[in-house]
C-alpha positions in Angstrom: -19.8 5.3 -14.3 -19.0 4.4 -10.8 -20.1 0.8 -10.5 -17.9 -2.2 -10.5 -17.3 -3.4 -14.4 -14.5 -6.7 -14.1 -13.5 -7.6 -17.0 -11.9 -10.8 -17.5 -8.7 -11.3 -20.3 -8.5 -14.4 -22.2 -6.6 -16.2 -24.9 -8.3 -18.6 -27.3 -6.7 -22.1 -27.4 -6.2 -22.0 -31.3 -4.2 -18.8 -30.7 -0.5 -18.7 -32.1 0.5 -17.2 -29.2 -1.7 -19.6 -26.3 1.1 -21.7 -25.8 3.4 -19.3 -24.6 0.5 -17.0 -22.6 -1.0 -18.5 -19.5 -1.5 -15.5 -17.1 -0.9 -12.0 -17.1 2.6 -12.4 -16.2 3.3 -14.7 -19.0 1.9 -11.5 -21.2 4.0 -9.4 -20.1 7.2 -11.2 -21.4 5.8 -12.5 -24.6 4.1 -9.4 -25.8 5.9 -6.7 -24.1 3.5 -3.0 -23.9 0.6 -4.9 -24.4 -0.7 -5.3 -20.6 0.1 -1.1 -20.8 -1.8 -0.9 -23.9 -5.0 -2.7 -22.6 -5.2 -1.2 -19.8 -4.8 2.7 -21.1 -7.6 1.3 -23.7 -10.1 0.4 -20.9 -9.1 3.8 -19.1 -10.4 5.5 -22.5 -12.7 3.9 -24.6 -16.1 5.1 -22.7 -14.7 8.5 -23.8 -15.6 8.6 -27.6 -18.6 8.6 -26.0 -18.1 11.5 -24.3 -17.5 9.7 -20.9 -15.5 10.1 -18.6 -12.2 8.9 -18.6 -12.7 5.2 -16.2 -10.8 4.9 -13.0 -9.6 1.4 -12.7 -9.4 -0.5 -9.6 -5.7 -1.1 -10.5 -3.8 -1.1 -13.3 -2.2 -4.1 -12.6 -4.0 -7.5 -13.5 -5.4 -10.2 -11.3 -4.0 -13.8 -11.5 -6.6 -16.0 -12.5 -7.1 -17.3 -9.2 -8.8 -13.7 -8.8 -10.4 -14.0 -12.1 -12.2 -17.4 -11.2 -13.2 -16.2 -7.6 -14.7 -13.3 -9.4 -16.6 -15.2 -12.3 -17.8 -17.6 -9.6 -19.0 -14.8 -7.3 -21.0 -13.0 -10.5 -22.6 -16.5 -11.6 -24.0 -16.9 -8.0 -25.1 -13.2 -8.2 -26.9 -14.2 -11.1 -28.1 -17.5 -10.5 -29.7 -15.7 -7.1 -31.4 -12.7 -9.5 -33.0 -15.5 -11.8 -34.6 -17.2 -8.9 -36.0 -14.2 -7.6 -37.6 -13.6 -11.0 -35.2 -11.1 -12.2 -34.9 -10.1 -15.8 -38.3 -12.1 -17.0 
């Protein structure tokens, strides 16, 4: 609780449905609720663990423009922890 979590939606190319979904926008008009759905999911699902309900930065997705930037920003995190030593 209280730290930064992303989390990153995708749709696998062999999906029925991959043709038609390409961003979070394209979601919302070919599976209308489900955008609401995830995000009352990752609101709640810490709380079957007796968690706290999480607050979310927004309830709106990123593009994924944002979701690159921020998977490119986590790998350099990481890439800088494993050359410190971190995690061995």
């Amino acid at each position: 609780q209280g730290e930064l979590d992303h989390k990153v939606l995708v749709i696998d190319t062999a999906d029925p449905m991959a043709d038609k979904i390409s961003s979070a926008a394209d979601l919302l008009t070919a599976m209308p609720g489900v955008t609401e759905l995830l995000v009352e999911w990752l609101k709640m699902y810490k709380t079957t663990e007796g968690k706290a309900v999480n607050v979310l930065a927004s309830d709106t997705p990123s593009d994924a423009k944002r979701a690159a930037t921020v998977v490119s920003e986590c790998h350099a995190s990481w890439k800088a922890l494993k050359a410190r030593g971190a995690g061995t």
